[in-house]
PAPA-679613 format. One record per residue (C-alpha): residue in one letter; residue number from 1; x, y, z. Coordinates in Angstrom, 1 decimal, decimal comma. Each point is the difference from the previous one (the first is absolute). Example, Ala and Ser with C-alpha at 12.3 -4.5 7.8 and 13.67 -1.06 7.14 Angstrom:
# PAPA-679613
PT   residu   num        x        y        z
PT        A     1     12,3     -4,5      7,8
PT        S     2      1,4      3,4     -0,7
***
This chain:
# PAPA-679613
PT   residu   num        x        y        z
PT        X     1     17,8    -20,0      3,7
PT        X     2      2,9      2,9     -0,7
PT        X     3     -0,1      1,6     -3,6
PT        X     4      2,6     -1,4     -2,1
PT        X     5     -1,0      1,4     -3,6
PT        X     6      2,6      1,8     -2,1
PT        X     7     -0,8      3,5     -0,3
PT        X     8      0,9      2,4      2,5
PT        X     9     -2,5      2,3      1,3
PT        X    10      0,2      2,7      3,2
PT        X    11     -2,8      1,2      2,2
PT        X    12     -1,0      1,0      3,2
PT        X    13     -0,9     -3,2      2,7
PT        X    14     -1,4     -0,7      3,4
PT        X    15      1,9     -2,9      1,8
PT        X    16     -2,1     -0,6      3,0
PT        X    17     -3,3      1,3      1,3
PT        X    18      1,5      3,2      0,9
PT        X    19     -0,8      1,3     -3,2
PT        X    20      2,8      2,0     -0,2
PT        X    21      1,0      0,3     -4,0
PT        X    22      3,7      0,2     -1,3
PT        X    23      1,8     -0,8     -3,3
PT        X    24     -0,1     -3,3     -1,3
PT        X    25      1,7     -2,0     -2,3
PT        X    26     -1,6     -2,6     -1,8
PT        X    27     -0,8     -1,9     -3,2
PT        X    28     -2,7     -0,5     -2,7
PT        X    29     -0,8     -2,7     -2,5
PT        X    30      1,2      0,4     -3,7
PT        X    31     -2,5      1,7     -2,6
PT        X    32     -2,0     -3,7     -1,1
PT        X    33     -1,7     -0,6     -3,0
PT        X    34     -3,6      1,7      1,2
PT        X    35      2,0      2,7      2,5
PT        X    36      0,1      3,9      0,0
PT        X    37      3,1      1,3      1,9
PT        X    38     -0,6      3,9      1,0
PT        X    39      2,1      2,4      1,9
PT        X    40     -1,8      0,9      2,6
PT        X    41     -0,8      4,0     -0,2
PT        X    42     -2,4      1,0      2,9
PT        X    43     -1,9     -2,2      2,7
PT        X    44     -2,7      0,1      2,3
PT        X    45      0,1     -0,2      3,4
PT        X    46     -3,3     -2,0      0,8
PT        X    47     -1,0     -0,1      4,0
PT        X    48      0,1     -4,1     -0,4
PT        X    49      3,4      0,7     -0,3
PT        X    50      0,4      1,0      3,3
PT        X    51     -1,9     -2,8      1,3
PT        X    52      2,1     -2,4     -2,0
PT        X    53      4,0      1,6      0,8
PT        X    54     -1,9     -0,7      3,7
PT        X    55     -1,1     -3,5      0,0
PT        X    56     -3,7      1,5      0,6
PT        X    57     -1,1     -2,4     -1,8
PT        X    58      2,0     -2,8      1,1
PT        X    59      0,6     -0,8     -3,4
PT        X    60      3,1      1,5     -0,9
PT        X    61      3,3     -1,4     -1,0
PT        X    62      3,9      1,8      0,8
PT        X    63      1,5      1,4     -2,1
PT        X    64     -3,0      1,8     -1,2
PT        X    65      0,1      2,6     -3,0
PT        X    66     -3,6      1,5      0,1
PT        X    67     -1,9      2,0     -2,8
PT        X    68     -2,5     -1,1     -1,8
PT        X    69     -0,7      3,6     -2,1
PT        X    70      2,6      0,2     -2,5
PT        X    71      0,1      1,8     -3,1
PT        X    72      3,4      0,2     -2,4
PT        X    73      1,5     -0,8     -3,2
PT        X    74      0,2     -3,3     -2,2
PT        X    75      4,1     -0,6     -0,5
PT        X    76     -0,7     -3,9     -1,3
PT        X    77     -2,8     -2,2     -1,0
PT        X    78      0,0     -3,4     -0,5
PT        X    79     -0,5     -2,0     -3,7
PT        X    80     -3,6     -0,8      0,5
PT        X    81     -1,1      3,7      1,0
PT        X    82     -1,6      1,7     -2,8
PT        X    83     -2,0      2,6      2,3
PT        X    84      3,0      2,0      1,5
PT        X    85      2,9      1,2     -1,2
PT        X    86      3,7      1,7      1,1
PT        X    87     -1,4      3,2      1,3
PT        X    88     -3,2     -0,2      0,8
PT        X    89     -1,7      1,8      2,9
PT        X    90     -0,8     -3,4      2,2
PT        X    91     -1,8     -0,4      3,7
PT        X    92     -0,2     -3,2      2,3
PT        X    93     -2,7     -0,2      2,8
PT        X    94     -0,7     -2,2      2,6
PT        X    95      0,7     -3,4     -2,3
PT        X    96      2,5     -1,4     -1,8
PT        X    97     -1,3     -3,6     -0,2
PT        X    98     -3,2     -2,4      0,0
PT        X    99     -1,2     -3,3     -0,8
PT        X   100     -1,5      1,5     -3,7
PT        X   101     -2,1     -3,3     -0,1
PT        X   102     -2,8      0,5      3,2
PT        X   103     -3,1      1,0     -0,1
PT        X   104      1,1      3,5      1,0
PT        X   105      2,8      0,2     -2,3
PT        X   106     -1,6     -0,2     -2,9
PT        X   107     -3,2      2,0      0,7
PT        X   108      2,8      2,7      0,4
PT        X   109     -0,1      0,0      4,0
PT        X   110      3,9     -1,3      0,3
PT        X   111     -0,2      2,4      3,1
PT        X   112     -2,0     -2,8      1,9
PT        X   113      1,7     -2,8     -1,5
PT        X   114      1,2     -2,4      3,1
PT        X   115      3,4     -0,4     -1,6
PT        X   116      0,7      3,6     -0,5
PT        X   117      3,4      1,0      0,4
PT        X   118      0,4      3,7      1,5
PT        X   119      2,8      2,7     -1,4
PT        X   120      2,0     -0,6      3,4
PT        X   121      0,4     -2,3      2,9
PT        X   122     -1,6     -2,9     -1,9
PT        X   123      1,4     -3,5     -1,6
PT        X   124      0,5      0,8     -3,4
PT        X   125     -0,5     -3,3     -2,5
PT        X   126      3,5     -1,0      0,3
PT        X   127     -0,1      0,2      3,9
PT        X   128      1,9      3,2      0,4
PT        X   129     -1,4      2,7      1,7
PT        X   130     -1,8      3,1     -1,8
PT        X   131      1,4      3,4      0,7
PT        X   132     -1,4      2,8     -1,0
PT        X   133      0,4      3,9     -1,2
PT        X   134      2,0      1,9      2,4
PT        X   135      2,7     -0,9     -2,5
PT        X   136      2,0      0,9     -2,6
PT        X   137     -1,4     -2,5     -2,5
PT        X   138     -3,1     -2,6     -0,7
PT        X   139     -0,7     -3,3     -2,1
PT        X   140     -4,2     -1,0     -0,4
PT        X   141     -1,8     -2,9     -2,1
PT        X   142     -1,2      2,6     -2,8
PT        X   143     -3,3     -0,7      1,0
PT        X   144      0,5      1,6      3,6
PT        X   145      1,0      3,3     -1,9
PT        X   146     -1,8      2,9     -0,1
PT        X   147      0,5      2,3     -3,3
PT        X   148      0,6      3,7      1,8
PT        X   149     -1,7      2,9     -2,2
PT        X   150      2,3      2,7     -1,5
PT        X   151     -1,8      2,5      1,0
PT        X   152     -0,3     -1,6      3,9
PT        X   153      2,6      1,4      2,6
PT        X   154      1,9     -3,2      1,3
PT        X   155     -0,2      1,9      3,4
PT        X   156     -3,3     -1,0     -0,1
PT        X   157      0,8     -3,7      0,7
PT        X   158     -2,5     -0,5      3,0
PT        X   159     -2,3     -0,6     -2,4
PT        X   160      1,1     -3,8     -0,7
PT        X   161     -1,1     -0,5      3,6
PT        X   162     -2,4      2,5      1,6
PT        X   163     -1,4      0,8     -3,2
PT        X   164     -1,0     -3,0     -1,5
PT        X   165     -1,2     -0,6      3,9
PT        X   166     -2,5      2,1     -0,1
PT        X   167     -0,9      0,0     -3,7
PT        X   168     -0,7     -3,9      0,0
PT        X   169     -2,6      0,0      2,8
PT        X   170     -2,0      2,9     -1,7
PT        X   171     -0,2     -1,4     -2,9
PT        X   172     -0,5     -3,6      1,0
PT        X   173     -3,3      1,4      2,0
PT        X   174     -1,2      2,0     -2,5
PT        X   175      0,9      3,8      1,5
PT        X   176      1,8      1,3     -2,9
PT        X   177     -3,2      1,7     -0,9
PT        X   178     -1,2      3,6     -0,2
PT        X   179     -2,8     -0,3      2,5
PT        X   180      1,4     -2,1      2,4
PT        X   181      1,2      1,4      3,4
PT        X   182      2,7     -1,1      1,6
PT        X   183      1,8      0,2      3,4
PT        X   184      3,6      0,3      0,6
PT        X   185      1,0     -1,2      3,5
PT        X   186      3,7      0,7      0,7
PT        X   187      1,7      2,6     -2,0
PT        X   188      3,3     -1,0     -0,6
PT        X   189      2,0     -1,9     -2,5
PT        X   190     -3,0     -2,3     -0,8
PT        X   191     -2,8      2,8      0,6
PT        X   192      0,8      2,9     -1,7
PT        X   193      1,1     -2,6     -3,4
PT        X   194     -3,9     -1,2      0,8
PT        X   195     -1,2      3,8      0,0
PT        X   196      2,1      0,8     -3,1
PT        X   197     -1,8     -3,4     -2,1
PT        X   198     -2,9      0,3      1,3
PT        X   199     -0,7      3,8     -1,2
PT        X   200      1,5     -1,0     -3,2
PT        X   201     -2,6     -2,5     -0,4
PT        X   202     -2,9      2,8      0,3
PT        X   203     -0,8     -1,5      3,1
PT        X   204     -0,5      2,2      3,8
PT        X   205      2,3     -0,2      2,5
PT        X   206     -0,6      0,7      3,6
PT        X   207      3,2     -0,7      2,3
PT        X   208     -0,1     -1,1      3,6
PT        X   209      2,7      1,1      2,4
PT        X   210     -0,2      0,0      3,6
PT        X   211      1,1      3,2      0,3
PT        X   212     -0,5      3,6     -2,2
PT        X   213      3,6      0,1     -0,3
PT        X   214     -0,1     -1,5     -3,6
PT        X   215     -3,4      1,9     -1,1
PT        X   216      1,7      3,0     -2,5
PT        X   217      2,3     -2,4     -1,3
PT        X   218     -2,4     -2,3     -0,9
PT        X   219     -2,8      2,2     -1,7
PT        X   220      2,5      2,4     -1,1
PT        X   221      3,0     -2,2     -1,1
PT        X   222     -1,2     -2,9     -0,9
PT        X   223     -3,5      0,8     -1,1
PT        X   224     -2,2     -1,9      2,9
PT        X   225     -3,6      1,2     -0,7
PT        X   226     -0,6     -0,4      4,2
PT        X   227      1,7     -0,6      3,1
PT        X   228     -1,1     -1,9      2,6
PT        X   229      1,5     -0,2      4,1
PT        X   230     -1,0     -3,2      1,0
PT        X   231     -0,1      0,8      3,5
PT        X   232     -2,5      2,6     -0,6
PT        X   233     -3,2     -2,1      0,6
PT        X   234     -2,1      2,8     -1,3
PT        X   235      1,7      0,1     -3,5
PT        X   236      0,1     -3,9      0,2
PT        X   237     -3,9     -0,4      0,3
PT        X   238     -0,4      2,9     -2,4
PT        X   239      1,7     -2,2     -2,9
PT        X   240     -2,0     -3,4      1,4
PT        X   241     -0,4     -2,0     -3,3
PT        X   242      1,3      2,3     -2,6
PT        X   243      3,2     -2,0     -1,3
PT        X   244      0,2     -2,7     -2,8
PT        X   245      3,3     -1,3      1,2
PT        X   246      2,7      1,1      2,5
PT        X   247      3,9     -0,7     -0,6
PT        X   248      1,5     -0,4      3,3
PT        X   249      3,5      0,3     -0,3
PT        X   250      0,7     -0,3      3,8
PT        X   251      2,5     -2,2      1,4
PT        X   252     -0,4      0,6      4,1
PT        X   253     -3,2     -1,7      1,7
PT        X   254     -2,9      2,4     -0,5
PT        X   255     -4,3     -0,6      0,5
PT        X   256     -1,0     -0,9     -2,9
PT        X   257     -4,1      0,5      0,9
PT        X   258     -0,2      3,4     -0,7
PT        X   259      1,9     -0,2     -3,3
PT        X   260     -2,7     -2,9     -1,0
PT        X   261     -3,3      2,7      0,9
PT        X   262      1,8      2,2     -2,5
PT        X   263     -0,6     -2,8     -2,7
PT        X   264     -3,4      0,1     -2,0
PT        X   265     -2,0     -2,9     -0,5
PT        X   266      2,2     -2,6     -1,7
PT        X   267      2,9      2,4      0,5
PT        X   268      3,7     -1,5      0,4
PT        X   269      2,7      0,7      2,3
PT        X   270      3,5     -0,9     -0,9
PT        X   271      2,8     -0,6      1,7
PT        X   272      2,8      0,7     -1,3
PT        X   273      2,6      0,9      3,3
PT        X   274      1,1     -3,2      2,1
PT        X   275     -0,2      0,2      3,4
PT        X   276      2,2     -1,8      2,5
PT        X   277     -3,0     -1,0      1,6
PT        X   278     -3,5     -1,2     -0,4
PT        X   279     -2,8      2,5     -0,8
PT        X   280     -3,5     -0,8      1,7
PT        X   281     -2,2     -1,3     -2,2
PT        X   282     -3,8      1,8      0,8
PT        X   283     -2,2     -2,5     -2,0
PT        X   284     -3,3      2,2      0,5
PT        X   285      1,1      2,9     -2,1
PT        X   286      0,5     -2,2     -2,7
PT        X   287     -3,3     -2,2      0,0
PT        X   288     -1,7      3,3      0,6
PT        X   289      1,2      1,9     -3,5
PT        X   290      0,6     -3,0     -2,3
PT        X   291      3,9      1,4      0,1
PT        X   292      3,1     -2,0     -0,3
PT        X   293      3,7      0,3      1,4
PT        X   294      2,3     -1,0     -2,7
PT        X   295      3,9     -0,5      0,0
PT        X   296      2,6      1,1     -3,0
PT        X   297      3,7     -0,3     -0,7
PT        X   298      1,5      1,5     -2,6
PT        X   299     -0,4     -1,1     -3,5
PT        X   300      0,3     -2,0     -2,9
PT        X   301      3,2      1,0     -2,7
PT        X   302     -3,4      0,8     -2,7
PT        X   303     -1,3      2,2      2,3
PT        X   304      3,0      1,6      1,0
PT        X   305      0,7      1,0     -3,2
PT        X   306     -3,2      1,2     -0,8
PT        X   307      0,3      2,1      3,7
PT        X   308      3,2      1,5     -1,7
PT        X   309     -0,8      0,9     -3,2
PT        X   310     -3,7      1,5      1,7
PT        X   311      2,6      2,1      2,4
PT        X   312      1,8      1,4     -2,6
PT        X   313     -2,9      0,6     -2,4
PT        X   314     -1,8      2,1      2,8
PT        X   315      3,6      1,4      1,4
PT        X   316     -0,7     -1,8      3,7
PT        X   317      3,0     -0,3      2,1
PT        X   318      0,6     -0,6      3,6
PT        X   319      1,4      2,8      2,3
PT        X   320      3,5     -1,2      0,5
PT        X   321      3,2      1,7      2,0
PT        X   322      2,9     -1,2     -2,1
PT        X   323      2,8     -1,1      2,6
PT        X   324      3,7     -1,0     -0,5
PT        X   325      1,1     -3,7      1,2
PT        X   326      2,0      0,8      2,3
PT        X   327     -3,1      1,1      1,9
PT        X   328     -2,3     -2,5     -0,3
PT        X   329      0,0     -0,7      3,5
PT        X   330     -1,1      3,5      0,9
PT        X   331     -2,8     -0,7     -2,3
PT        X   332     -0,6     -3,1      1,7
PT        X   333     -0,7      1,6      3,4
PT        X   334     -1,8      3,0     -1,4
PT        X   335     -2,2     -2,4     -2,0
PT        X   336     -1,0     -1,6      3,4
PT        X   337     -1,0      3,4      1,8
PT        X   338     -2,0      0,9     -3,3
PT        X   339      2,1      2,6     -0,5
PT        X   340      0,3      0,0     -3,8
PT        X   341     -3,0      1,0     -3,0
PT        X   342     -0,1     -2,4     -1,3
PT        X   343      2,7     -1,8     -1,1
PT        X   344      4,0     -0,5      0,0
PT        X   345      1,7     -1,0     -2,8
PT        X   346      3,6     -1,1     -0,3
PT        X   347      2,0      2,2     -2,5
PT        X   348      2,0     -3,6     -0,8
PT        X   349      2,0      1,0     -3,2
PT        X   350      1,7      3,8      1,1
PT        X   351      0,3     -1,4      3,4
PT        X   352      0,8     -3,5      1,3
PT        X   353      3,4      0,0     -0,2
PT        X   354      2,2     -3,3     -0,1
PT        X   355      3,4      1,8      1,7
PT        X   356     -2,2      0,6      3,2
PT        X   357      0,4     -3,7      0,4
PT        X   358      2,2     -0,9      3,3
PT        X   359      1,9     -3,3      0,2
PT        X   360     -1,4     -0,9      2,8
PT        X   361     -3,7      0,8     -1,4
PT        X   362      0,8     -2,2     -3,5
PT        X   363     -1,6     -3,3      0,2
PT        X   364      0,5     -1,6     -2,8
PT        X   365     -2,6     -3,2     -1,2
***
């Protein structure tokens, strides 16, 4: 169903599963009662982005106006919203709607709610479809809004996704602990966030790479205690059983075996990264130790909060390469050789320009 709400609005959109982004006309509900409307200042550019503009997922639906890490300014709030007001520092993650009556919603778990309604490419209550921050402005249910820390650079908007990522799963099985070690597996967007939370909570941190190539940037960057190659078998076998849980932030197929042998009795591996398809399962390993492989996504709006405000108490933010809009599908195709540390963000508010629009790009809903 087309967009027919009264406010304009102007982003950047993929028609088809070429992916290919361009400007965007488009339109966004009023401010309701229980709304926050926000100009969109800076947004993320998550790698499930990517995926989406694609069809990867076979999910998607054209016109599609990804981002789902956006940080700005309140301009309007609606009659019932006492805890925001015009000019407030604001963020929206990956949600802007559940059910708020399952069993998951009100445990504050609305990210595993079955009737969640994602920041783009998802019917919205009123059966329009959700787009989301590569654009000029934003309107959220309050309770999907994230209240952004003065002293927190809005660049640092990859934390509404791949922090709370990787902050909900260490806290959820009981990592955030000095004492506890911890393996990073895949150091990018997700991984070096892990790394970052991880040491924060007091906690060691051995990253996993396949190759040396990320060794002094992880030790001396990001504060790794240890790096480990995984195809070395001799520094594999040396760490046999010395790991309380593993974050596995990779999304190709990879063994998962000698990740598991890493683990210590009743140890957990988590898997964070989605491969395109199936990982074997080795049951052994698993019987043998006691250990677990666990799954996480994202995050509650309670925890995401509290994964702010901890960022900005402990001055955590993700390595980002702030990048005009204009070339966000550079970024695109540098984010799919790896070829960014660690993450892009969209410079929406000095750069997306509304005269760049062609008539023959406008498509109006």
């Amino acid at each position: 169903m087309p967009n027919s709400h009264p406010n304009k609005a102007f982003g950047w959109a993929a028609r088809d599963k070429s992916g290919t982004l361009s400007p965007f006309d488009f339109s966004r509900r009023l401010t309701g009662d229980n709304d926050v409307q926000f100009k969109v200042m800076y947004c993320g550019i998550c790698h499930s982005d990517l995926h989406m503009v694609r069809n990867g997922w076979g999910m998607t639906k054209y016109p599609i106006v990804p981002g789902h890490e956006l940080v700005g300014m309140v301009t309007e709030v609606g009659k019932n919203v006492h805890r925001f007001k015009v000019g407030d520092r604001v963020g929206v993650g990956c949600l802007v709607g559940s059910c708020r009556k399952c069993e998951n919603c009100t445990i504050d778990l609305e990210n595993y709610c079955p009737k969640q309604i994602l920041t783009y490419s998802a019917t919205d209550v009123d059966g329009t479809i959700t787009f989301g921050g590569y654009s000029d402005t934003m309107v959220s249910n309050e309770h999907f809004v994230i209240h952004w820390p003065e002293n927190l650079p809005m660049e640092a908007a990859p934390l509404l996704c791949a922090g709370i990522t990787t902050y909900s799963p260490l806290k959820h099985f009981e990592l955030a602990k000095p004492g506890k070690h911890v393996g990073v597996v895949g150091l990018g967007g997700l991984g070096h966030m892990a790394v970052k939370f991880a040491k924060a909570f007091g906690a060691k941190v051995t990253v996993i790479s396949t190759t040396i190539a990320k060794k002094q940037e992880a030790i001396e960057r990001l504060g790794a205690d240890a790096f480990l190659i995984s195809r070395n078998p001799e520094q594999m076998q040396a760490a046999v059983g010395t790991m309380d849980g593993i974050i596995d932030a990779v999304s190709v197929t990879h063994p998962l075996t000698p990740l598991i042998m890493l683990l210590k009795t009743n140890g957990k591996l988590i898997m964070l990264g989605a491969p395109d398809k199936p990982l074997e399962l080795p049951a052994f390993p698993l019987i043998l130790g006691s250990r677990a492989i666990a799954g996480s996504c994202i995050g509650g709006l309670k925890e995401t909060q509290e994964m702010i405000d901890f960022a900005a108490k402990n001055n955590i933010t993700p390595e980002v390469e702030v990048v005009p809009m204009d070339y966000v599908n550079t970024a695109m195709e540098r984010m799919l050789k790896s070829d960014v540390k660690y993450r892009f963000v969209l410079d929406i508010a000095n750069t997306m320009k509304k005269e760049t629009v062609s008539q023959d790009e406008r498509n109006v809903s």
